[in-house]
MARMARRO-998236 format. One record per residue (C-alpha): residue number from 1; x, y, z. Coordinates in Angstrom, 2 decimals, decimal comma, padded with zeros to 5 digits, always signed. Layout:
BEGIN
+-----+---------+---------+---------+
|   k |      xx |      yy |      zz |
+-----+---------+---------+---------+
| NUM |       X |       Y |       Z |
...
+-----+---------+---------+---------+
***
This chain:
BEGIN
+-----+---------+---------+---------+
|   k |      xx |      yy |      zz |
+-----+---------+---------+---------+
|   1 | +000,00 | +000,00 | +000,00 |
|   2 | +001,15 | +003,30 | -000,80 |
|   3 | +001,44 | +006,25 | +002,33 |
|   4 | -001,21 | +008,59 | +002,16 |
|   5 | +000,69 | +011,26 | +001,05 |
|   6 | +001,83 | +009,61 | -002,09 |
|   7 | -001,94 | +009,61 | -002,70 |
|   8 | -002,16 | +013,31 | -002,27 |
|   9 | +000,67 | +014,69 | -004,87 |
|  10 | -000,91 | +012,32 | -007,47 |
|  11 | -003,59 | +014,15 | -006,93 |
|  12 | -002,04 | +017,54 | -007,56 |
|  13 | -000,44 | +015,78 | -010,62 |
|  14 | -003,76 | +014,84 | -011,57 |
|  15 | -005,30 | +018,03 | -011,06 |
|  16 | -002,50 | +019,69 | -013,02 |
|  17 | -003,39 | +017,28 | -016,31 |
|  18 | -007,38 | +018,01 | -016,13 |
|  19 | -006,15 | +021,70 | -016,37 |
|  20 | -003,64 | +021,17 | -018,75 |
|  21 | -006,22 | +018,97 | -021,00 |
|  22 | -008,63 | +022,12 | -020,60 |
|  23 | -006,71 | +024,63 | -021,34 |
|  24 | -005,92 | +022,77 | -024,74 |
|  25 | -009,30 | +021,42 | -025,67 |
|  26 | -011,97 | +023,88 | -027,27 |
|  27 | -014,64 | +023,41 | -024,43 |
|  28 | -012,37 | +023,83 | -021,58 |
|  29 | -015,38 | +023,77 | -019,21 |
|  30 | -015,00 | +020,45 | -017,75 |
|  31 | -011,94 | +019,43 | -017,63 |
|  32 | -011,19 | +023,19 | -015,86 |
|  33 | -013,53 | +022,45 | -012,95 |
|  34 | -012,95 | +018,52 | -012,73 |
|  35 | -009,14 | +019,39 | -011,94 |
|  36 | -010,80 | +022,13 | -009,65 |
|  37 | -012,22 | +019,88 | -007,87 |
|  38 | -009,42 | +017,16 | -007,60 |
|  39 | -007,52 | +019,68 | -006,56 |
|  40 | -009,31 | +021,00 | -003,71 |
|  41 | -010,21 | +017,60 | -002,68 |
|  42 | -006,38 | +016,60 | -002,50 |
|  43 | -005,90 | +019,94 | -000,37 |
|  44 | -008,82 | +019,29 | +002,26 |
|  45 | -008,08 | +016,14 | +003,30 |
|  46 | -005,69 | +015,90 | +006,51 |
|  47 | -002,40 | +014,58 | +005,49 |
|  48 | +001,21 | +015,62 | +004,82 |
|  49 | +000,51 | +017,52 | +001,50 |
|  50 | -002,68 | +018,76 | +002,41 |
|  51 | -003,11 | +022,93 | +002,57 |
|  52 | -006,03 | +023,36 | +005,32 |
|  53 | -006,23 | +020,34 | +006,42 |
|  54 | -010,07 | +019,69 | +006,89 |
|  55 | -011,25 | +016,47 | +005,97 |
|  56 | -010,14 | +013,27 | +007,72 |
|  57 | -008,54 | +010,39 | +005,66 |
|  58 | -011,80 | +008,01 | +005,76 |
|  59 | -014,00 | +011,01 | +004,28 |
|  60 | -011,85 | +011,77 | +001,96 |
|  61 | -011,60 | +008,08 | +000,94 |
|  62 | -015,39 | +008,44 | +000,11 |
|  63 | -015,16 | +011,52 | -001,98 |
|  64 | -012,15 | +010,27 | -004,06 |
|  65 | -014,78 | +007,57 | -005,24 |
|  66 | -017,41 | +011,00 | -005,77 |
|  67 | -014,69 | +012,46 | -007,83 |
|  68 | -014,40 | +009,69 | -009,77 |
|  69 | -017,91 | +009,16 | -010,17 |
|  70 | -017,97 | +012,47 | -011,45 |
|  71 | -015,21 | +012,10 | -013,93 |
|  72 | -016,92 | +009,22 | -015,53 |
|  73 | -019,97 | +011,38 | -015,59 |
|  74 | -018,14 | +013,62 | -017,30 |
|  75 | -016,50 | +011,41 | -019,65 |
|  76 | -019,72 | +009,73 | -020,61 |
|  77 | -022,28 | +012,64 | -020,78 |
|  78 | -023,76 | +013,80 | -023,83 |
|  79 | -024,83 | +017,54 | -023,11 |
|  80 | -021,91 | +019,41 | -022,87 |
|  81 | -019,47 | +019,82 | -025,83 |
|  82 | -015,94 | +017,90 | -025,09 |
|  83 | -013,19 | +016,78 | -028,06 |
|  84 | -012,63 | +013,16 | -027,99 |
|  85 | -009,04 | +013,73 | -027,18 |
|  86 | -010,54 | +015,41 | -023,71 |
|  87 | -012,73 | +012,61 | -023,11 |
|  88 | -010,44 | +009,85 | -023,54 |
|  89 | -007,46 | +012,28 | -021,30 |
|  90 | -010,52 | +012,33 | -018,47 |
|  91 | -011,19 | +008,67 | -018,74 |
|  92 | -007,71 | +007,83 | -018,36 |
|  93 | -007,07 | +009,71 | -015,45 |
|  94 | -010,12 | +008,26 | -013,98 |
|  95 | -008,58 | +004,83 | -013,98 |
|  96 | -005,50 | +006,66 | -012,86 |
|  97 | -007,72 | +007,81 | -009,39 |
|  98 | -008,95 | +004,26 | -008,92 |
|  99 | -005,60 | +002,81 | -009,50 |
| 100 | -004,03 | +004,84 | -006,97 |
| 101 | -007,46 | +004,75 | -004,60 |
| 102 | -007,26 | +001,23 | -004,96 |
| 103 | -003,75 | +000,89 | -003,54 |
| 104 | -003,67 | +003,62 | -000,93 |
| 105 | -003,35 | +002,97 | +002,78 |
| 106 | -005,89 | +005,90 | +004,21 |
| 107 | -004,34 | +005,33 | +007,83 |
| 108 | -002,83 | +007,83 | +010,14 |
| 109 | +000,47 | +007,41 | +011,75 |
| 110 | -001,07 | +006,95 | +014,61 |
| 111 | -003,23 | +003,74 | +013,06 |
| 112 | +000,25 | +002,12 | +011,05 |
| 113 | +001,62 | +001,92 | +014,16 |
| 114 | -000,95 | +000,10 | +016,33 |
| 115 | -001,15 | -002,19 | +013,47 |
| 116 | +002,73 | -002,76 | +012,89 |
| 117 | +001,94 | -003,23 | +017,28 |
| 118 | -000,18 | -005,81 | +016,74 |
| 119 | +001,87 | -007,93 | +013,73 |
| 120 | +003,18 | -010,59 | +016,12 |
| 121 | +006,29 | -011,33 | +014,82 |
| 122 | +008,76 | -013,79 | +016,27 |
| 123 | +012,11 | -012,90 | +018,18 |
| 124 | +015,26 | -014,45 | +017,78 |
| 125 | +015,15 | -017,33 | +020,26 |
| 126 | +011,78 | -018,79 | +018,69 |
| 127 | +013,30 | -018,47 | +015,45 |
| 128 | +016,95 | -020,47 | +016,54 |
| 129 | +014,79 | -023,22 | +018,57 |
| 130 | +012,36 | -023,50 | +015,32 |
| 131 | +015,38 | -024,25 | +013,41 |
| 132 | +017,23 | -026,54 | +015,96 |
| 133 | +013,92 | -028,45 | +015,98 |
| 134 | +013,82 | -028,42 | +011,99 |
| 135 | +017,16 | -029,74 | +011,64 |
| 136 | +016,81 | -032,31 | +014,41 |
| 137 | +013,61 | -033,97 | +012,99 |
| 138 | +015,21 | -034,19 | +009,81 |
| 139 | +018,64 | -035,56 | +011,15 |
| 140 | +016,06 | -038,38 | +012,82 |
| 141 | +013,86 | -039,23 | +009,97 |
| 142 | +017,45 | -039,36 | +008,17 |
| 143 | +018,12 | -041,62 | +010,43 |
| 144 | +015,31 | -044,06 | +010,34 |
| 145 | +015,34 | -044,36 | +007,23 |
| 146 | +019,34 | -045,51 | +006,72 |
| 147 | +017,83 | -048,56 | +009,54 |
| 148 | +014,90 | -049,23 | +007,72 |
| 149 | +017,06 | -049,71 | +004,48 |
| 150 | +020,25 | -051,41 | +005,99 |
| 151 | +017,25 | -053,70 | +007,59 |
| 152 | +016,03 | -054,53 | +004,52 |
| 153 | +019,00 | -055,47 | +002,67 |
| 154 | +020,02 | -057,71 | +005,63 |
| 155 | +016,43 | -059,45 | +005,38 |
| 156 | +017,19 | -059,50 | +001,84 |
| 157 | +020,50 | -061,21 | +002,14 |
| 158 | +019,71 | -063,92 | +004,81 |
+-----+---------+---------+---------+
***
């Protein structure tokens, strides 16, 4: 999963293309307000790139998949003018929001490390006697099995 912030300057970056894509298309309407609102909604949310600082992670979660709804919207609708280069540009970066939606860990520091807490993870000794243990059942079954062979070839031979 990728930090939270990570999340939030793909946003910008995303942003940055809707505007870019609208100030090159000849209906610039759209895209112009769709990386508005990307924009805004990657500055809100409380995290280390954020600029106010509003929204908490698991609302902003749910209005990433608003955004997105919207873009598709966008993409799909038939009553306001948009070049097809625009539309396939906005449909694109709408897989690029799920995409990086998709793989995002929403959680605060303070959540990453109760869970990192709570990963039980073995220490040292566990791990040496595991291995002792390993290699001593294997030395034995090693072993029963040269008796069980030198057995049979002297049951063989007699």
């Amino acid at each position: 999963m990728r930090p939270f912030w990570m999340h939030q300057v793909v946003e910008y970056v995303i942003a940055a293309v809707f505007l870019s894509v609208g100030f090159g298309s000849p209906t610039p309407i759209l895209p112009a307000v769709l990386g508005a609102i990307v924009m805004i909604n990657a500055a809100i949310a409380i995290g280390p790139a954020s600029a106010f600082q509003l929204v908490h992670r698991r609302v902003h979660r749910i209005i990433d998949l608003v955004v997105m709804g919207l873009v598709v919207a966008a993409v799909v609708q038939p009553w306001v003018d948009l070049d097809a280069n625009g539309r396939i540009v906005m449909a694109l970066l709408a897989v690029v929001l799920a995409f990086v939606w998709w793989n995002t860990d929403f959680a605060t520091k303070d959540e990453r490390k109760q869970r990192r807490r709570e990963r039980v993870k073995p220490d040292s000794e566990e791990v040496g006697r595991s291995a002792g243990r390993s290699a001593a059942e294997a030395y034995l079954a090693a072993k029963r099995l040269k008796k069980t062979v030198v057995d049979d070839r002297r049951t063989d031979e007699s």
